[in-house]
DRENTI-5598 format. One record per residue (C-alpha): residue number from 1; residue in three letters; x, y, z negated. Coordinates in pm, 1 decimal. Each point is the difference from the previous one (the first is absolute). Layout:
@i=NUM; aa=ALA; px=X; py=Y; pz=Z
...
//
This chain:
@i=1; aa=UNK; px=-2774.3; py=7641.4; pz=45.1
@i=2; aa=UNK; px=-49.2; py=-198.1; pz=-313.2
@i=3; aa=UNK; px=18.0; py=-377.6; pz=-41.8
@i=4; aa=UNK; px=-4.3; py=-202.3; pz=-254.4
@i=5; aa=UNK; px=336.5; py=-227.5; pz=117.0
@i=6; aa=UNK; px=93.5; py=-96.7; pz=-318.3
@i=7; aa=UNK; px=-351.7; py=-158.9; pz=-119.3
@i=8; aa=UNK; px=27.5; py=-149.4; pz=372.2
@i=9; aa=UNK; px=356.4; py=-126.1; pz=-78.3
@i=10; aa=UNK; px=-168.1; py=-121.1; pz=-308.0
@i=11; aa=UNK; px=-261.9; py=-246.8; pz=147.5
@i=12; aa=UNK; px=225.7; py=-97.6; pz=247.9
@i=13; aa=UNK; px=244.2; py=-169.9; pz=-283.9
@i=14; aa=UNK; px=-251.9; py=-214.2; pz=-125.9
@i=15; aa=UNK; px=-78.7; py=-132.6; pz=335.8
@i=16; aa=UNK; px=398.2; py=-53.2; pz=17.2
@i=17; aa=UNK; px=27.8; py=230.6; pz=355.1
@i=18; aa=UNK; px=307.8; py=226.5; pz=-36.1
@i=19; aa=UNK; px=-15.8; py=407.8; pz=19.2
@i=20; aa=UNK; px=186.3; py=36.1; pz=310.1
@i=21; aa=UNK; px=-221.4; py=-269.1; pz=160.1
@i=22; aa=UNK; px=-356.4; py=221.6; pz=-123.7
@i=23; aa=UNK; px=198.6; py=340.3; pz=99.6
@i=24; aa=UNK; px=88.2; py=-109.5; pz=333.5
@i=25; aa=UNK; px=-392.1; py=-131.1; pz=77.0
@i=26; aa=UNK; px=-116.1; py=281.9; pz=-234.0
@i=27; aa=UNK; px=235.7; py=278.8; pz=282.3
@i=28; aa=UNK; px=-123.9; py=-142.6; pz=297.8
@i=29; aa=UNK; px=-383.5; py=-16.6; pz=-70.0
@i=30; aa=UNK; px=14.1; py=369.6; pz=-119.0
@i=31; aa=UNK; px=221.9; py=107.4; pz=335.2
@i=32; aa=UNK; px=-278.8; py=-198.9; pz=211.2
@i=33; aa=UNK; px=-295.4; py=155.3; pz=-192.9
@i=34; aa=UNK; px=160.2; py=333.4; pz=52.2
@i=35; aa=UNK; px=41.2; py=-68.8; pz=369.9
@i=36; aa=UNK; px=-358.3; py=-55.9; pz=10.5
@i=37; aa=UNK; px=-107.3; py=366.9; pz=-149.4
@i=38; aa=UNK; px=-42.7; py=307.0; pz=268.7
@i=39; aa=UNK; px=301.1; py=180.3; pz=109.2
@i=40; aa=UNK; px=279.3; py=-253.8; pz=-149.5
@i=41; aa=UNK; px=337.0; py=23.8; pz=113.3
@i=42; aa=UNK; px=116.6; py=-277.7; pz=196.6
@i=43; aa=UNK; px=344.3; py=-82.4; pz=-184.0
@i=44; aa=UNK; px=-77.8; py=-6.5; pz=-352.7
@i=45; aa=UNK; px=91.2; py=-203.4; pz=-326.3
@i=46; aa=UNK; px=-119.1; py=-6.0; pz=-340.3
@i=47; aa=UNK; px=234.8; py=59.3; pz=-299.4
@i=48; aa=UNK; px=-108.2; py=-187.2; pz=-359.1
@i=49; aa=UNK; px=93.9; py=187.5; pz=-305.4
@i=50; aa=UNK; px=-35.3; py=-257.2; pz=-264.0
@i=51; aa=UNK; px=81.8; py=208.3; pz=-291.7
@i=52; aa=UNK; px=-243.4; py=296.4; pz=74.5
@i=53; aa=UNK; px=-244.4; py=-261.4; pz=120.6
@i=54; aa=UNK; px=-10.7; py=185.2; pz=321.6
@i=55; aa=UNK; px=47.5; py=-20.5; pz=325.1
@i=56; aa=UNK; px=35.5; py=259.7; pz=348.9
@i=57; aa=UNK; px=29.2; py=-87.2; pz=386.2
@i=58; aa=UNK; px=221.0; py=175.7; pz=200.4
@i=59; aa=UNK; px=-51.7; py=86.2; pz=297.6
@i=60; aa=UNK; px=220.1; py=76.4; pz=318.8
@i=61; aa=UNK; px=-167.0; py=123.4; pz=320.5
@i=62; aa=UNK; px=130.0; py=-20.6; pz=377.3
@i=63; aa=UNK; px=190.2; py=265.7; pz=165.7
@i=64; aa=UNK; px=9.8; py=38.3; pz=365.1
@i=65; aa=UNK; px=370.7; py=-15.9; pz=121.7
@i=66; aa=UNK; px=29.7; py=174.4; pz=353.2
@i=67; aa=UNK; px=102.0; py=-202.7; pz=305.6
@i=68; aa=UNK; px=319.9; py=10.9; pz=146.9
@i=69; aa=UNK; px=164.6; py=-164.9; pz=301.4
@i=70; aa=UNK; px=146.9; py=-325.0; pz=-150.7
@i=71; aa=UNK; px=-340.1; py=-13.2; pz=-200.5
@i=72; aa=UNK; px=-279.0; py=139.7; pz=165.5
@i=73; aa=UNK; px=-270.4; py=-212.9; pz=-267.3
@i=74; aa=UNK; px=177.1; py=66.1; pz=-329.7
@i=75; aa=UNK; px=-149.5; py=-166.3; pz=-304.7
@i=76; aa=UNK; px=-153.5; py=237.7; pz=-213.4
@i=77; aa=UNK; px=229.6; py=121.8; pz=-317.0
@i=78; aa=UNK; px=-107.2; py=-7.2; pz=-385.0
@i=79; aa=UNK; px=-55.4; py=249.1; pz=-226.3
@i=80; aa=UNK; px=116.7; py=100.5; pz=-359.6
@i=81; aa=UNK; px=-241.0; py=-242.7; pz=-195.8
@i=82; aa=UNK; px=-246.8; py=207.9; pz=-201.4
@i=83; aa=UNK; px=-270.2; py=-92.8; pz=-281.5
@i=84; aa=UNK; px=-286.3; py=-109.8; pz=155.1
@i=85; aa=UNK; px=-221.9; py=-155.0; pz=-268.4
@i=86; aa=UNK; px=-356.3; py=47.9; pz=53.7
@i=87; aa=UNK; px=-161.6; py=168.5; pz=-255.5
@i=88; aa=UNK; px=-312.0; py=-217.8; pz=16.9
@i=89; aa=UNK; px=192.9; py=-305.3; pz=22.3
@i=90; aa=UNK; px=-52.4; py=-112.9; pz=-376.4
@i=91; aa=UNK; px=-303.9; py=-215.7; pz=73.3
@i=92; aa=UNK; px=104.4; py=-191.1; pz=310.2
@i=93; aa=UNK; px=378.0; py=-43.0; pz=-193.1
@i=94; aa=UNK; px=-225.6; py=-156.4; pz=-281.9
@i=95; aa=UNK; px=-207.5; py=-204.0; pz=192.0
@i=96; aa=UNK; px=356.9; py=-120.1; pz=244.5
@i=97; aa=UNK; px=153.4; py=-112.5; pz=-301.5
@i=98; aa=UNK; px=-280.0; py=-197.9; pz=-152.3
@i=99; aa=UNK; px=17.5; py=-183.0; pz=350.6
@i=100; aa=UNK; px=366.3; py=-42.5; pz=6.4
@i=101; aa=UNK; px=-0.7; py=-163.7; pz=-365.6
@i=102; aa=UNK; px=-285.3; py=-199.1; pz=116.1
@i=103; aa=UNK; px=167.7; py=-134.8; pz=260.3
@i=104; aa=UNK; px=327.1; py=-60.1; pz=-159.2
@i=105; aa=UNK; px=-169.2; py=-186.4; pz=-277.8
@i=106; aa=UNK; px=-182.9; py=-193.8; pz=242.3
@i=107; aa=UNK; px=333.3; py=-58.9; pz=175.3
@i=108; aa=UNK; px=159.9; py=-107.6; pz=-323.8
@i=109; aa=UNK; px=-261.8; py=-236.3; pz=-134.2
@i=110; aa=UNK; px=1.2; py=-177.5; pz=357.0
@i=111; aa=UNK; px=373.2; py=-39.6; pz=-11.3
@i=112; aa=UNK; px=-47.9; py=-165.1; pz=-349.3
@i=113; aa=UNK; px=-250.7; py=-209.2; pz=117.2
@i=114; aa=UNK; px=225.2; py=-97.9; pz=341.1
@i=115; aa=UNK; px=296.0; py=-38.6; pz=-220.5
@i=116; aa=UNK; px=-173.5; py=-265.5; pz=-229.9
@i=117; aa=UNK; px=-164.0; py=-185.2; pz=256.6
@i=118; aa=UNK; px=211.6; py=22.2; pz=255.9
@i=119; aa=UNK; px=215.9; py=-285.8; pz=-143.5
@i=120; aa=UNK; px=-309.3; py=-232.1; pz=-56.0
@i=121; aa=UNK; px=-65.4; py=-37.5; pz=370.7
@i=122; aa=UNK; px=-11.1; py=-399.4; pz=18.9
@i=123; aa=UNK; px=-19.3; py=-56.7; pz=-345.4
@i=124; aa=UNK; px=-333.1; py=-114.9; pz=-184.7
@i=125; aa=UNK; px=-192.2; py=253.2; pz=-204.1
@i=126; aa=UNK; px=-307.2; py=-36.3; pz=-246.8
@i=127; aa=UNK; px=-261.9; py=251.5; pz=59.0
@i=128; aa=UNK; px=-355.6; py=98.8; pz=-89.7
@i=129; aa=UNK; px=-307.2; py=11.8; pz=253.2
@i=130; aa=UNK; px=-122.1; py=330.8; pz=51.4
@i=131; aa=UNK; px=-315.2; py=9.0; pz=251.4
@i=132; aa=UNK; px=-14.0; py=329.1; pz=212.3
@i=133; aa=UNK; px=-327.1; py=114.2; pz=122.7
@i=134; aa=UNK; px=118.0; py=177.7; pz=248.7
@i=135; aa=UNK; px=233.0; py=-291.2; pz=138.8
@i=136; aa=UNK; px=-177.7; py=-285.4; pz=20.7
@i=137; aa=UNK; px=199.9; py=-214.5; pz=253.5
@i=138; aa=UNK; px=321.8; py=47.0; pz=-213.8
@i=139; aa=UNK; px=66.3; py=-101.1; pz=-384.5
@i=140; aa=UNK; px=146.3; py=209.3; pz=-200.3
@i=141; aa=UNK; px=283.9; py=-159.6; pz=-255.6
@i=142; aa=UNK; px=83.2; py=188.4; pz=-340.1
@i=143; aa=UNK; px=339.0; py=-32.6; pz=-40.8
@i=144; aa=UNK; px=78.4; py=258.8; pz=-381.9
@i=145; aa=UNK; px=-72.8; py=331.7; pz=138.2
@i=146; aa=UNK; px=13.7; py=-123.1; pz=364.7
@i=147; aa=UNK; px=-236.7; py=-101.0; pz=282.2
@i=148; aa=UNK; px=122.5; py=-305.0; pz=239.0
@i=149; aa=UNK; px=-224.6; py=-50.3; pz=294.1
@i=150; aa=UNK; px=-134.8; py=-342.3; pz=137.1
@i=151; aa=UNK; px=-65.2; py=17.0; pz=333.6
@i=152; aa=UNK; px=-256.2; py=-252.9; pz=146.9
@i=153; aa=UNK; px=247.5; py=-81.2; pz=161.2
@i=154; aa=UNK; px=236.6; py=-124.2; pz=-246.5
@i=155; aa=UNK; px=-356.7; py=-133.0; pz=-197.5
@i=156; aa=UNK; px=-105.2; py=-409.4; pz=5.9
@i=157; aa=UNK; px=-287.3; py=-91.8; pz=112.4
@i=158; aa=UNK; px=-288.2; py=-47.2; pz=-213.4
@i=159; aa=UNK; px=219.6; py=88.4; pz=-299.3
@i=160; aa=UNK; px=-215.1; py=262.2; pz=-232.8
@i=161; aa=UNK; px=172.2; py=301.3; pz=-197.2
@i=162; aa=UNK; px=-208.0; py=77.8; pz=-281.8
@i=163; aa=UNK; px=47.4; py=361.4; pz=-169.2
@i=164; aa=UNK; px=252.0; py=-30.3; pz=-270.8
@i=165; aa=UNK; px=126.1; py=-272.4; pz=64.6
@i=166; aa=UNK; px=391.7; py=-112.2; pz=-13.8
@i=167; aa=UNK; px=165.1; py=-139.7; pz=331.7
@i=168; aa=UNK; px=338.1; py=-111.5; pz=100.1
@i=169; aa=UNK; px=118.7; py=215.8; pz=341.3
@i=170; aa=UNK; px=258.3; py=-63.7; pz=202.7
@i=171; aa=UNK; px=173.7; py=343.7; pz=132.8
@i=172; aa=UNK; px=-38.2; py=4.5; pz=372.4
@i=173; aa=UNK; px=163.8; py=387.7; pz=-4.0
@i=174; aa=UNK; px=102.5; py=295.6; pz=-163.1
@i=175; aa=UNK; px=-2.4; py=346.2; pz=229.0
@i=176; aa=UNK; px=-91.5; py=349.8; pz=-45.5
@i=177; aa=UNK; px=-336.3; py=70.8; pz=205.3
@i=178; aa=UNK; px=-158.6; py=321.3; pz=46.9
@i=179; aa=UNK; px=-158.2; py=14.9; pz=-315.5
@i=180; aa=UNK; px=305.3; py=-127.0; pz=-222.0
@i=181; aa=UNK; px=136.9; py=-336.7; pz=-39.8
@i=182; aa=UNK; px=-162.5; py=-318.4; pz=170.4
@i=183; aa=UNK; px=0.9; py=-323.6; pz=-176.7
@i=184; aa=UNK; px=-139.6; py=-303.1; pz=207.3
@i=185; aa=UNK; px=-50.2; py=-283.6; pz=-233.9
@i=186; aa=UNK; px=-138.4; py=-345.0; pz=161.7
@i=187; aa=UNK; px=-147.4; py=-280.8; pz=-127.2
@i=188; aa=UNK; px=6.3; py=-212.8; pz=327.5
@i=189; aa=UNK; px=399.0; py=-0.5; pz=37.1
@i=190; aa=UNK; px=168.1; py=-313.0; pz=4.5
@i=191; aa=UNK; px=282.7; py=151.8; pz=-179.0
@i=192; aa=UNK; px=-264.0; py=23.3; pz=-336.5
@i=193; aa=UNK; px=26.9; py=-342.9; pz=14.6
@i=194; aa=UNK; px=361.6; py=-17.0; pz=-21.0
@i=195; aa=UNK; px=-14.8; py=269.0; pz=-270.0
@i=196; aa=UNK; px=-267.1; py=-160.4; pz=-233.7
@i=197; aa=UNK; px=190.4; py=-360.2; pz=20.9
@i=198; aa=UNK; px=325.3; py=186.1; pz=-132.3
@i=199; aa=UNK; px=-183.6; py=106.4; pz=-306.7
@i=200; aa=UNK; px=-78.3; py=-359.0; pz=-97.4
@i=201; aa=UNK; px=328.8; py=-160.2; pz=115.8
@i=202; aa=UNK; px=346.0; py=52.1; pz=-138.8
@i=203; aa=UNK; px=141.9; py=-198.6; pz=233.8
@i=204; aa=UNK; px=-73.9; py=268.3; pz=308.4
@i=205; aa=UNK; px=129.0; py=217.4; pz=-251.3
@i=206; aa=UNK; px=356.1; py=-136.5; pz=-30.4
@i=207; aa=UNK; px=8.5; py=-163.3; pz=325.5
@i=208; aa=UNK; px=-48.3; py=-285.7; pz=-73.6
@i=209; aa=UNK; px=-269.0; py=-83.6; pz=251.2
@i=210; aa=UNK; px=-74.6; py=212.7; pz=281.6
@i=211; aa=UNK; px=-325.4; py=140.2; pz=160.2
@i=212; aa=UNK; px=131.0; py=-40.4; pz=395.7
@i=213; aa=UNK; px=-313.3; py=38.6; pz=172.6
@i=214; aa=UNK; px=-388.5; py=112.4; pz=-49.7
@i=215; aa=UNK; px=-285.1; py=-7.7; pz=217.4
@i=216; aa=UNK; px=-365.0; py=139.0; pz=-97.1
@i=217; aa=UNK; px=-332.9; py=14.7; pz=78.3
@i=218; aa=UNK; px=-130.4; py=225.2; pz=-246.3
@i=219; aa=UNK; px=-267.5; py=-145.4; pz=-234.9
@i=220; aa=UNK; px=-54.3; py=-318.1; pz=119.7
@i=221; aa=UNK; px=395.2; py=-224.2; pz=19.3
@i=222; aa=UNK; px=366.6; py=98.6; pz=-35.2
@i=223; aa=UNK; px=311.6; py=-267.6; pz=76.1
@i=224; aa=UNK; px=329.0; py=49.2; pz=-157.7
@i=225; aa=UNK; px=312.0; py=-92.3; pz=120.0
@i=226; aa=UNK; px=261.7; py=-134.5; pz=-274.6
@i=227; aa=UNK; px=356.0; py=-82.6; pz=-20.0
@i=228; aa=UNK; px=230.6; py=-61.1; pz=-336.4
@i=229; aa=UNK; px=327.2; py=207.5; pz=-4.4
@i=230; aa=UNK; px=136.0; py=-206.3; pz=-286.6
@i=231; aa=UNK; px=47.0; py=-443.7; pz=-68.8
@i=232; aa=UNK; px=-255.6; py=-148.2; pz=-152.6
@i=233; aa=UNK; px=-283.1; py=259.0; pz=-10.3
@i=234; aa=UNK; px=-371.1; py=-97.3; pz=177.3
@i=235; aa=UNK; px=-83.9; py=335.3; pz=184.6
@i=236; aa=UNK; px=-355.2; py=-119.0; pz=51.2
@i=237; aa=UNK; px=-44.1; py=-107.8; pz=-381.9
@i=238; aa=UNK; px=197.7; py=348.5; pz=-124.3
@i=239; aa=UNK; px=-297.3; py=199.8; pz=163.7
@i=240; aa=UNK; px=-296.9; py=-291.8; pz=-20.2
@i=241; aa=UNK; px=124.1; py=48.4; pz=-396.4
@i=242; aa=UNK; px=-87.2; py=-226.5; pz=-339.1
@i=243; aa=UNK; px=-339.7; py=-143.6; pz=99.3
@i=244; aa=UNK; px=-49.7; py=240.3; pz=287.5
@i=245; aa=UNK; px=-12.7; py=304.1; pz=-255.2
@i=246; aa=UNK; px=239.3; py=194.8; pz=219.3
@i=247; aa=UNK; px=-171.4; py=23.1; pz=320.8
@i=248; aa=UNK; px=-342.5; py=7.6; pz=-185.7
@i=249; aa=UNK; px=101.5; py=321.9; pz=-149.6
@i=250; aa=UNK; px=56.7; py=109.0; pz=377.9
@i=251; aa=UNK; px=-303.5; py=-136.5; pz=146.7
@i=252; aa=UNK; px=-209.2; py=189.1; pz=-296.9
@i=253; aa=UNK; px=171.8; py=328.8; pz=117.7
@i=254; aa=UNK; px=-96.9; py=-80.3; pz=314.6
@i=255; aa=UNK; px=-387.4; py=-69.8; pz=-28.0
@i=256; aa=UNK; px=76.0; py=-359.1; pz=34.0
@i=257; aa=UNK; px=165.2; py=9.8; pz=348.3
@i=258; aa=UNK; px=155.0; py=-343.4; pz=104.2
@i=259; aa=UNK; px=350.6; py=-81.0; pz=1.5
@i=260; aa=UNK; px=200.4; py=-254.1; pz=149.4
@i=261; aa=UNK; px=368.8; py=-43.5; pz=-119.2
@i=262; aa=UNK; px=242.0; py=-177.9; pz=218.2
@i=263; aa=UNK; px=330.0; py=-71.6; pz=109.3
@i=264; aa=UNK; px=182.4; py=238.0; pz=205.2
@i=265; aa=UNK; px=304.5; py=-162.1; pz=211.9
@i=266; aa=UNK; px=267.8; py=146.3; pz=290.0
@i=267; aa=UNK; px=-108.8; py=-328.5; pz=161.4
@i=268; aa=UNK; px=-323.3; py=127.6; pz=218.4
@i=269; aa=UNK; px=-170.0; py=-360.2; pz=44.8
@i=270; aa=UNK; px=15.3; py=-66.0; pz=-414.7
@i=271; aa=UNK; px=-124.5; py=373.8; pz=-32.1
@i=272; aa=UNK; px=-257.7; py=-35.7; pz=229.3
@i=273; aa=UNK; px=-108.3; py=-324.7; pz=-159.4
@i=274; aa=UNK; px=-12.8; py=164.0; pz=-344.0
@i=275; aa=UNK; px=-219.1; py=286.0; pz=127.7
@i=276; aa=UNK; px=-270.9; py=-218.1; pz=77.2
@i=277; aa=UNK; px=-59.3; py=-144.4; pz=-307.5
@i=278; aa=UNK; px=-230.9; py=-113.3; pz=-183.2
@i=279; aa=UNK; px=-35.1; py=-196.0; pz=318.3
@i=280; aa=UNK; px=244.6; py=-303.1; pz=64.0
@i=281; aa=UNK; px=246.5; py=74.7; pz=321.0
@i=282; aa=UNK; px=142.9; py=-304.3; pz=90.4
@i=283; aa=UNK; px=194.2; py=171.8; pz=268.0
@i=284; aa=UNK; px=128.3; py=320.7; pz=177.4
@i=285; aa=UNK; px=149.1; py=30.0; pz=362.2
@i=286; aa=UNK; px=202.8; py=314.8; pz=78.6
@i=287; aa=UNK; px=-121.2; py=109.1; pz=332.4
@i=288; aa=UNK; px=212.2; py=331.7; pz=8.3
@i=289; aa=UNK; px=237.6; py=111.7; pz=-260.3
@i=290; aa=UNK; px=53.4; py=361.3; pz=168.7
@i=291; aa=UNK; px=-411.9; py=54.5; pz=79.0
@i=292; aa=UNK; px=-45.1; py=-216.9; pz=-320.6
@i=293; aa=UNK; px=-249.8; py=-186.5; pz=61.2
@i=294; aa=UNK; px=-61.5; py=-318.7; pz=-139.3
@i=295; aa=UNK; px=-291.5; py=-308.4; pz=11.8
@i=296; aa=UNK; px=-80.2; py=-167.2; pz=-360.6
@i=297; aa=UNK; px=-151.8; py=-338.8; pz=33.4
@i=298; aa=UNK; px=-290.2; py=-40.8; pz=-281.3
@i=299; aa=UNK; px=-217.8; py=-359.5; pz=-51.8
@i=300; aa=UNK; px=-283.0; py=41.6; pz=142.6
@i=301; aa=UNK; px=-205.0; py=-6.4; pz=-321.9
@i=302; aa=UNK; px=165.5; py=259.2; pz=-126.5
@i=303; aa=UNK; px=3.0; py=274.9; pz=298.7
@i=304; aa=UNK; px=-271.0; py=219.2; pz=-176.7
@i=305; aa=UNK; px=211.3; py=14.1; pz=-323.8
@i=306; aa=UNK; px=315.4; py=173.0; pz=224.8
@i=307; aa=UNK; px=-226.6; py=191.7; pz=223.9
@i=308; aa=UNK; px=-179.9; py=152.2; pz=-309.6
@i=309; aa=UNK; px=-341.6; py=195.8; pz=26.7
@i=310; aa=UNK; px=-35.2; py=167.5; pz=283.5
@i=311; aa=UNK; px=395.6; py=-46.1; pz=90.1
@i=312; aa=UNK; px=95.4; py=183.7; pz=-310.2
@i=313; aa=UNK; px=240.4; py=-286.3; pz=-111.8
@i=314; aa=UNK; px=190.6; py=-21.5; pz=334.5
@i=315; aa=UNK; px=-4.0; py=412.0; pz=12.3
@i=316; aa=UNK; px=173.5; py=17.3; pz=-321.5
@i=317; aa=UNK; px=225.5; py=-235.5; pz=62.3
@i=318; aa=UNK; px=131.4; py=188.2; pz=307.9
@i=319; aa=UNK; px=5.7; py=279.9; pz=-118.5
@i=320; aa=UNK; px=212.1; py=-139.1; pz=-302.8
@i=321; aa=UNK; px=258.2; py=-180.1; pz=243.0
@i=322; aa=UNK; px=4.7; py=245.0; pz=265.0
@i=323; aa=UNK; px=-48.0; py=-273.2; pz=231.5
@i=324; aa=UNK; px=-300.9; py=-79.8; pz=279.0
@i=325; aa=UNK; px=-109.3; py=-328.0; pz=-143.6
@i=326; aa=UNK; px=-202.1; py=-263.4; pz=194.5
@i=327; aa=UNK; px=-208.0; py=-236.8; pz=-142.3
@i=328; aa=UNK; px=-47.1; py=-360.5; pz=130.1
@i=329; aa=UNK; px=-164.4; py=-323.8; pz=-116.2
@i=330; aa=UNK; px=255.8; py=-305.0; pz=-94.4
@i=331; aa=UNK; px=-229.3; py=-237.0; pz=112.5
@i=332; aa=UNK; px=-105.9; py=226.2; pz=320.1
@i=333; aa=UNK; px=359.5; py=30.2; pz=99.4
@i=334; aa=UNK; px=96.3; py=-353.4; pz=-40.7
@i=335; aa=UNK; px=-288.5; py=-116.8; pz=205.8
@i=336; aa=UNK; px=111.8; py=225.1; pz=232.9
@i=337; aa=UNK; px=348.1; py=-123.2; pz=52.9
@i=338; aa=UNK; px=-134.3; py=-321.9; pz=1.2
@i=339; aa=UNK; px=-213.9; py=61.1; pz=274.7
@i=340; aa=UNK; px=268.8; py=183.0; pz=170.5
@i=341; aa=UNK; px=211.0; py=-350.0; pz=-57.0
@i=342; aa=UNK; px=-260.8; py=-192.2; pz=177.3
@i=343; aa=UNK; px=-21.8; py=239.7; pz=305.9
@i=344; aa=UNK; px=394.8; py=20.7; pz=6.0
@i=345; aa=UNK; px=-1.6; py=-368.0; pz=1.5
@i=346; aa=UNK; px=-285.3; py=-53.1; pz=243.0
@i=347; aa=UNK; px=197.3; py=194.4; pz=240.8
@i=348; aa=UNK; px=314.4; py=-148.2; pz=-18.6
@i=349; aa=UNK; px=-166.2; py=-347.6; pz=82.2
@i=350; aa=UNK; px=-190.0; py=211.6; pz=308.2
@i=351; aa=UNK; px=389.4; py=99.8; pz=98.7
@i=352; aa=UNK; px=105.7; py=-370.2; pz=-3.0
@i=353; aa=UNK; px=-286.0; py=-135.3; pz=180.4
@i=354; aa=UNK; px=59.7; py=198.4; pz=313.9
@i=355; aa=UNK; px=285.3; py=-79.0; pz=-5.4
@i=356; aa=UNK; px=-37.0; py=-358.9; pz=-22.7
@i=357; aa=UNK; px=-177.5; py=45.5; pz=299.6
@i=358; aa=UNK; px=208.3; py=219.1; pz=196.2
@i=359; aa=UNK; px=277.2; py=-258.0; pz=-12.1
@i=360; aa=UNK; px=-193.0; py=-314.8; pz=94.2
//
């Protein structure tokens, strides 16, 4: 039966998918489409002929071997194999190969894709919005020839994507899905973060300075934790920059999201302290280093500044520590022990008066 193999062979060069690779796909999709036609043998398998651009399926039918005492359910025998090419079968050969290239083309182009991407997962891209009108709750990201998804998910809130318009995307993760390869991108990682400060700072670069912890709330305040790897250099100024012009750059990438830079420290009380800011702690009590929890004592006037709107201030800063972290009035606490003082006092003087009396 004729096929053209060698204009087949031909196509599949410039896609860069080896002959052996389309002959092996190309043999099994004609054995299963012959399968499929009325009175096929059951054993069969297809022979290419490159050369005469041909190709024939031979067949080899069952033969009933007789039952004997040590076997009494032999497995049927097979045949001589014989030519079994059906003579209508030019069409439906045709029509199998144009699937088979299809799908190896498909297969080739998604591996390309895979290959290339697969290496950018947590890594920041530049892309172009592309709206979909039939996917409304996700953004699509133009990345060259490629689509990245945003998921809602991975969206901030109340930031707009306009149509054609170029974004920085963190890569969440690179997979192959059901309809070829899956690029999450995200916009609400805290890694971006981390990922857009390294573009404007040399010293996280060369290591310098280091990034050593982040916490987020996406859109509306981020805090940075700092330390300097080498004498001499300010980790807070490297990344604050000449004037503020490096973490301005940031912010501007990141629709003018807040961003607190601090200290980081192995000591939890100065860490803890530092996480707080911009309000003033004046000091920390470890309650439990192994459930890490901690109390920070704040002046009274400045209690709003370290709980932040609606806690946010306070949540960060756990979440930046790691820690459970308590928040008390200076003022409320020393009145406290003062008063605590008084009644210890007060009750040691009961103590001696009774006992005054006892003895006389």
């Amino acid at each position: 039966m004729e096929l053209d193999l060698n204009g087949i062979h031909q196509l599949a060069r410039e896609q860069d998918i080896d002959a052996e690779t389309v002959d092996e796909a190309l043999s099994e999709a004609l054995r299963l489409a012959y399968l499929k036609t009325p009175h096929a043998a059951k054993h069969a398998r297809v022979e290419l002929d490159p050369r005469a651009g041909s190709f024939t399926i031979w067949a080899r039918d069952e033969i009933a071997q007789e039952p004997t005492e040590d076997n009494p359910h032999p497995a049927p025998a097979l045949g001589e194999e014989y030519d079994d090419t059906p003579k209508d079968f030019g069409r439906l050969a045709a029509s199998t190969a144009r699937q088979v290239i299809s799908q190896l083309f498909r297969k080739a182009e998604d591996d390309k894709i895979f290959g290339a991407f697969s290496g950018q997962k947590g890594k920041l891209i530049t892309g172009v919005v592309q709206q979909d009108a039939k996917d409304t709750a996700n953004v699509h990201v133009a990345v060259g020839d490629v689509e990245a998804l945003l998921p809602r998910r991975e969206q901030v809130p109340g930031e707009r994507y306009r149509h054609g318009e170029r974004i920085r995307v963190y890569v969440v993760n690179v997979s192959r899905g059901l309809k070829g390869p899956e690029i999450i991108v995200s916009r609400s990682h805290p890694e971006l973060v981390r990922k857009l400060f390294e573009r404007e700072v040399p010293e996280l670069v060369s290591g310098a300075v280091s990034i050593m912890a982040i916490a987020r709330e996406a859109g509306a305040r981020t805090k940075v934790a700092v330390r300097a790897n080498t004498q001499g250099v300010n980790p807070k100024g490297a990344l604050i920059g000449p004037g503020g012009s490096r973490v301005r750059a940031v912010i501007e990438n990141l629709g003018q999201e807040k961003i607190d830079i601090v200290d980081w420290s192995n000591d939890p009380a100065k860490f803890i302290a530092a996480a707080l800011s911009p309000a003033n702690v004046t000091d920390v009590h470890v309650v439990s280093e192994k459930n890490q929890t901690a109390i920070a004592f704040i002046p009274e006037d400045q209690l709003s500044l370290a709980i932040g709107k609606e806690g946010q201030n306070a949540r960060l800063a756990a979440k930046l520590t790691g820690w459970k972290i308590g928040i008390e009035s200076e003022e409320a606490y020393a009145r406290k022990k003062a008063e605590q003082l008084v009644r210890a006092h007060g009750e040691h003087k009961a103590v001696e008066t009774d006992g005054d009396e006892a003895r006389g």
